[in-house]
C-alpha positions as CSV (number, residue, x, y, z in Angstrom):
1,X,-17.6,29.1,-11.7
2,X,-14.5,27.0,-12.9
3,X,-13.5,26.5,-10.0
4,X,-16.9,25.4,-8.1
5,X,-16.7,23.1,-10.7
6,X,-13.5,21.4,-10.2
7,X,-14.4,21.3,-6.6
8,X,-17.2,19.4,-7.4
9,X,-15.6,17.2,-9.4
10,X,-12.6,16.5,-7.0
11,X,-15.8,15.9,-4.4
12,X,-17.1,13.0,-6.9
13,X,-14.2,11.7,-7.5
14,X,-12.8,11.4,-4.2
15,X,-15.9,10.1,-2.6
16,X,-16.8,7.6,-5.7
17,X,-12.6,6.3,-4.7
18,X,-13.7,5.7,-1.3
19,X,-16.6,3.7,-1.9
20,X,-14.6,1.1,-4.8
21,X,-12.8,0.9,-1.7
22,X,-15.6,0.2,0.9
23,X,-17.3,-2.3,-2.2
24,X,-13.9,-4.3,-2.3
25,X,-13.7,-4.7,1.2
26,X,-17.2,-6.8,2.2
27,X,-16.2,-9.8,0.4
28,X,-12.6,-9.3,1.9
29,X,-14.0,-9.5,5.9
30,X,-16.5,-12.8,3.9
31,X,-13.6,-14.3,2.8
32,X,-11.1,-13.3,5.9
33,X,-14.5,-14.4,7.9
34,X,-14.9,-17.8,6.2
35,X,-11.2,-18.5,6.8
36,X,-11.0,-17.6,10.6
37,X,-9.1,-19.5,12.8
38,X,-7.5,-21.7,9.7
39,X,-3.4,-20.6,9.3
40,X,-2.3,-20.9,6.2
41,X,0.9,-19.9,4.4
42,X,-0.6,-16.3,2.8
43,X,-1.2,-15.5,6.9
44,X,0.8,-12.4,7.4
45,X,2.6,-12.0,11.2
46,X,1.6,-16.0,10.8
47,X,-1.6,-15.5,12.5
48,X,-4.8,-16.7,11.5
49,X,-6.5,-13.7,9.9
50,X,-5.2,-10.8,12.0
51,X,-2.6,-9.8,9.2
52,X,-5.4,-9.8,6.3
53,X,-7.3,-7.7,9.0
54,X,-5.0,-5.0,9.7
55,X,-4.5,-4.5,6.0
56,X,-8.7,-3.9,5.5
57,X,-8.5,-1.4,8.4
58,X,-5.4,0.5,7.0
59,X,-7.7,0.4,3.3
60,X,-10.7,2.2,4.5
61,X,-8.6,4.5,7.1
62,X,-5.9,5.7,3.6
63,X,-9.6,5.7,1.4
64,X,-11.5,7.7,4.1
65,X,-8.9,10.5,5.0
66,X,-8.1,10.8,1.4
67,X,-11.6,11.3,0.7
68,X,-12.0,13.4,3.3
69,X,-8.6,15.8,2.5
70,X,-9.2,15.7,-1.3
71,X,-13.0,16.7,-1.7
72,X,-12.1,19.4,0.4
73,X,-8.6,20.6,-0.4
74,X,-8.5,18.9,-3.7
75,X,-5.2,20.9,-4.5
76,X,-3.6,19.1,-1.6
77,X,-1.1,16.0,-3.4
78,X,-1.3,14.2,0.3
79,X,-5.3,13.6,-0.4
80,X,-5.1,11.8,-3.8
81,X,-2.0,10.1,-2.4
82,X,-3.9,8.2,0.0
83,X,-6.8,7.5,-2.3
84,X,-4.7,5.7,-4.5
85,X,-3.1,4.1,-1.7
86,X,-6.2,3.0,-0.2
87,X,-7.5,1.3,-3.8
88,X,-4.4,-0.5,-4.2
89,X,-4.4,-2.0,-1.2
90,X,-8.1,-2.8,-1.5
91,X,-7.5,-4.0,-5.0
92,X,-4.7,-6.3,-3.4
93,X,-6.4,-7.5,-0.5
94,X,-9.4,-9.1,-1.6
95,X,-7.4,-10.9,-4.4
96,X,-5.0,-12.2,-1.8
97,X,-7.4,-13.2,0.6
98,X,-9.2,-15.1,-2.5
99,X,-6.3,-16.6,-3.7
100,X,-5.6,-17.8,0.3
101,X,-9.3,-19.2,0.5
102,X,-9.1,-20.6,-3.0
103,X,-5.6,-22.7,-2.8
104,X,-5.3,-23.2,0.8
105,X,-8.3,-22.8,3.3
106,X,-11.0,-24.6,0.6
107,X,-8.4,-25.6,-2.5
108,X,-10.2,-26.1,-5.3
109,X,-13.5,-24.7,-4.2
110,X,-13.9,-21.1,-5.9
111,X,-12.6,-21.2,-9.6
112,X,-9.9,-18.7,-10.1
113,X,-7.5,-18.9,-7.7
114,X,-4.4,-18.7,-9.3
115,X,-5.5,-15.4,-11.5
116,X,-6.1,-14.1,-7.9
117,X,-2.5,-14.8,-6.8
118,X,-1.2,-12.9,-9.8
119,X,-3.6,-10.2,-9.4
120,X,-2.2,-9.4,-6.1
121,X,0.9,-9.8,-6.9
122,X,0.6,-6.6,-9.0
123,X,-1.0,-4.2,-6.5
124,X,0.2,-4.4,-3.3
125,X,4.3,-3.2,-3.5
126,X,3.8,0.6,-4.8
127,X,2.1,1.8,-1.3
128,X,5.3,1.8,0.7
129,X,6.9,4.6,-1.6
130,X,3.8,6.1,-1.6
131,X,3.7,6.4,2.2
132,X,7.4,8.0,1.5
133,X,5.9,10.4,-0.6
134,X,2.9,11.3,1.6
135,X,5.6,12.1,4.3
136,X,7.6,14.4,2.5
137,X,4.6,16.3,1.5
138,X,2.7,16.4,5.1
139,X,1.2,18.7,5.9
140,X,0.3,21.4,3.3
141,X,1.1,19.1,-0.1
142,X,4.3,20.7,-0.3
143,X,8.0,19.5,0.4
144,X,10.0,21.3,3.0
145,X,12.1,22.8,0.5
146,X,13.0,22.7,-3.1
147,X,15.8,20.3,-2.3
148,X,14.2,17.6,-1.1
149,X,12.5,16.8,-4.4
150,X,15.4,13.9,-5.1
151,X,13.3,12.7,-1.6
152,X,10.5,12.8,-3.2
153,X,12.1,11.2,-6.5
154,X,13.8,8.2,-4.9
155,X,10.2,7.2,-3.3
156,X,7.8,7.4,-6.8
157,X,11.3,5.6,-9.0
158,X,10.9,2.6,-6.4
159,X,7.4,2.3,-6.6
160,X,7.8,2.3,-10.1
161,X,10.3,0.0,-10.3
162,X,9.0,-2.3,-7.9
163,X,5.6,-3.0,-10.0
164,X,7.4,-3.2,-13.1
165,X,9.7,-5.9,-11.5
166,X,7.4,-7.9,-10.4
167,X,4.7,-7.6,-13.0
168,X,7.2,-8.4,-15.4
169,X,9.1,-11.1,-13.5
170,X,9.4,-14.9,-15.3
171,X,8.7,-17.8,-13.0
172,X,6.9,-18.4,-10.0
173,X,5.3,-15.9,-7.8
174,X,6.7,-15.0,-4.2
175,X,5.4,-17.1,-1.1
176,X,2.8,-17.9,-0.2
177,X,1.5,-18.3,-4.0
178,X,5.0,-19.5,-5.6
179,X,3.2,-22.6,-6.8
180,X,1.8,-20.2,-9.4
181,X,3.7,-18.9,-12.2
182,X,3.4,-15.3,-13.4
183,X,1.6,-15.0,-17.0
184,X,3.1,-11.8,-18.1
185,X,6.6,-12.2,-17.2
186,X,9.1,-11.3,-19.6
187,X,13.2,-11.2,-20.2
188,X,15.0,-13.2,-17.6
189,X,14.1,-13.8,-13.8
190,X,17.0,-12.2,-12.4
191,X,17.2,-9.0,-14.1
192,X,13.5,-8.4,-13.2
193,X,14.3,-9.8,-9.2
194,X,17.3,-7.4,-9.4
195,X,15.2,-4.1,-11.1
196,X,11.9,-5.1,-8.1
197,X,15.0,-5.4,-5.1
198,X,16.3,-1.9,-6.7
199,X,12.5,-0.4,-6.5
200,X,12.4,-1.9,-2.9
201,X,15.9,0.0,-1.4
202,X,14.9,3.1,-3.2
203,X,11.2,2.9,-1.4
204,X,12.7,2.1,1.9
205,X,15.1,5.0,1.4
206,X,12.7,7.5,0.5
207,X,10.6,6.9,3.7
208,X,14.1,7.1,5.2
209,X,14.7,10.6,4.0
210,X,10.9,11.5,4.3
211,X,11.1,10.5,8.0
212,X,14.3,13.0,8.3
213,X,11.8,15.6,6.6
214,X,9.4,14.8,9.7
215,X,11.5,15.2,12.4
216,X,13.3,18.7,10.6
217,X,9.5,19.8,10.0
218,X,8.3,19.0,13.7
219,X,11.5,21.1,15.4
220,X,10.4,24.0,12.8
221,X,6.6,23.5,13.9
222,X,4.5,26.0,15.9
223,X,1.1,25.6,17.2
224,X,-1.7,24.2,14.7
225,X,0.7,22.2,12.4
226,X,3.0,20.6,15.3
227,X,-0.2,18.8,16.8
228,X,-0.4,17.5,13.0
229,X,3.0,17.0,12.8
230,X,3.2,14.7,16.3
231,X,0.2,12.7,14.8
232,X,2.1,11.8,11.5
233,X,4.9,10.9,13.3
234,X,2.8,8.3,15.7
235,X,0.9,7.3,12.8
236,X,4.9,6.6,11.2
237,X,6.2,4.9,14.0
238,X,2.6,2.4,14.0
239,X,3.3,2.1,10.2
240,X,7.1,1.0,10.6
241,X,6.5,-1.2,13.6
242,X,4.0,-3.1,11.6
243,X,6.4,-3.4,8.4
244,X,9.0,-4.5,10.7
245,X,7.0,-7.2,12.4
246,X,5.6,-8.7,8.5
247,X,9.2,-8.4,8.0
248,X,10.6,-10.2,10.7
249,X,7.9,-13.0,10.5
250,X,8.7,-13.6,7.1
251,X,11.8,-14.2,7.0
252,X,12.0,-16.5,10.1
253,X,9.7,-18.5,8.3
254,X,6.7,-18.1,10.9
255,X,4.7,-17.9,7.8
C-alpha cells in the first residue's frame, strides 16, 4: 500500500513539474513572439529569437521525459534530474526573455525589467552539471561503477559553485544585462568571479568524465540498452554542438 502511495505521489509531483513548466513557457513564445525579427544584445547564437527558442524546446523536452521517466520509475535519479533541469531553465527563460523585451526590444515599457535580469541570472548556470550528472547515471539511475562517484561529485560541486558565484557576486551582471547591478552580492567581485569560473571548469569536466562513462557504457552495451545508449550519445553530441556554438558566438562578440 506504501508503495502505491509513493507512486502516486512521484506521479503528482512529476506531472504538476511539467506543467510549471508548460505555464512558464506561453508568455516566453509572447514575449520571444513580440520580439521577432528585433536583434538585440540578450540574442543568443546572435540571431533574432532562434537562441531564446531552442532553450523553450530543450524546457518542455528535459520537463516532459522527466515526467515521463519519474511517474513511472520514480526510483530512477535521471527522471527528477531532468525535471529540475527543465524548471530551471523555464524559470530562466521567461525572465531573460523579459528582461530582453523590457530593456532592449520596448525599454521602458513593462515595469520590472531589471529584477528580471537578476532573476535569470540565478537559474540558468546549474543545468550544465546537471546534464554531467544525468550522463553518468544513464540509463538505469546508477553510475557505471562505484568509482565514478568523484564523476558524479565534480558535476553537482560545479553547479553548486557556479550559483553561489554568481548569486553572490558584487557588481554588474554579465552581458547582455551588465547595465544592471546584482542586489544580493556580497564580499568582493573577484573572489566570487573566481569561486563561479571554479563551478564552471568542474561542470565542464564532469560532462567530460560523464561522456568517458558513455562511450565505456556503450562498448559494454548489448541489445535493449545499446539503442538507449546510441540515443544519449546523439542527444550529447546535439547538446555540446549547441554549447559550443553560444560559446563561440559569445565570445567573438556576435552578440
Amino acid at each position: 500500500m506504501a508503495t502505491v502511495e509513493h507512486t502516486m505521489k512521484a506521479h503528482r509531483v512529476a506531472w504538476a513539474s511539467w506543467g510549471i513548466c508548460v505555464v512558464l513557457a506561453l508568455p516566453t513564445l509572447l514575449l520571444l513572439a513580440l520580439g521577432a525579427g528585433k536583434h538585440t544584445p540578450a540574442d543568443e547564437f546572435g540571431l533574432s529569437g532562434l537562441g531564446g527558442l531552442a532553450f523553450l524546446v530543450a524546457t518542455l523536452a528535459f520537463a516532459t521525459t522527466g515526467a515521463l521517466i519519474a511517474s513511472r520509475v520514480g526510483e530512477n535519479p535521471i527522471g527528477w534530474i531532468f525535471c529540475l533541469t527543465g524548471f530551471l531553465l523555464a524559470v530562466g527563460s521567461l525572465p531573460h526573455q523579459y528582461a530582453d523585451y523590457t530593456l532592449y526590444v520596448s525599454p521602458g515599457s513593462l515595469p520590472g525589467g531589471a529584477a528580471a535580469a537578476v532573476a535569470q541570472n540565478l537559474t540558468f548556470t546549474p543545468c550544465f552539471g546537471l546534464l554531467g550528472a544525468s550522463l553518468l547515471l544513464f540509463p538505469n539511475g546508477r553510475l557505471p561503477s562505484p568509482r565514478w562517484r568523484p564523476a558524479l561529485g565534480v558535476a553537482l560541486a560545479g553547479s553548486v559553485l557556479v550559483s553561489a558565484g554568481y548569486a553572490l557576486r558584487p557588481g554588474p551582471l554579465d552581458a547582455p544585462f551588465e547595465m544592471v547591478s546584482n542586489p544580493f552580492g556580497v564580499g568582493s567581485f573577484a573572489l566570487m568571479n573566481t569561486v563561479s569560473g571554479l563551478g564552471w571548469m568542474l561542470m565542464a569536466a564532469g560532462v567530460a568524465l560523464a561522456g568517458v562513462a558513455t562511450v565505456l557504457r556503450l562498448r559494454r552495451s548489448r541489445g535493449q540498452e545499446r539503442q538507449q545508449m546510441k540515443w544519449i550519445g546523439l542527444a550529447g553530441a546535439v547538446a555540446g554542438v549547441v554549447i559550443v556554438v553560444n560559446a563561440v558566438s559569445f565570445f567573438a562578440g556576435v552578440q
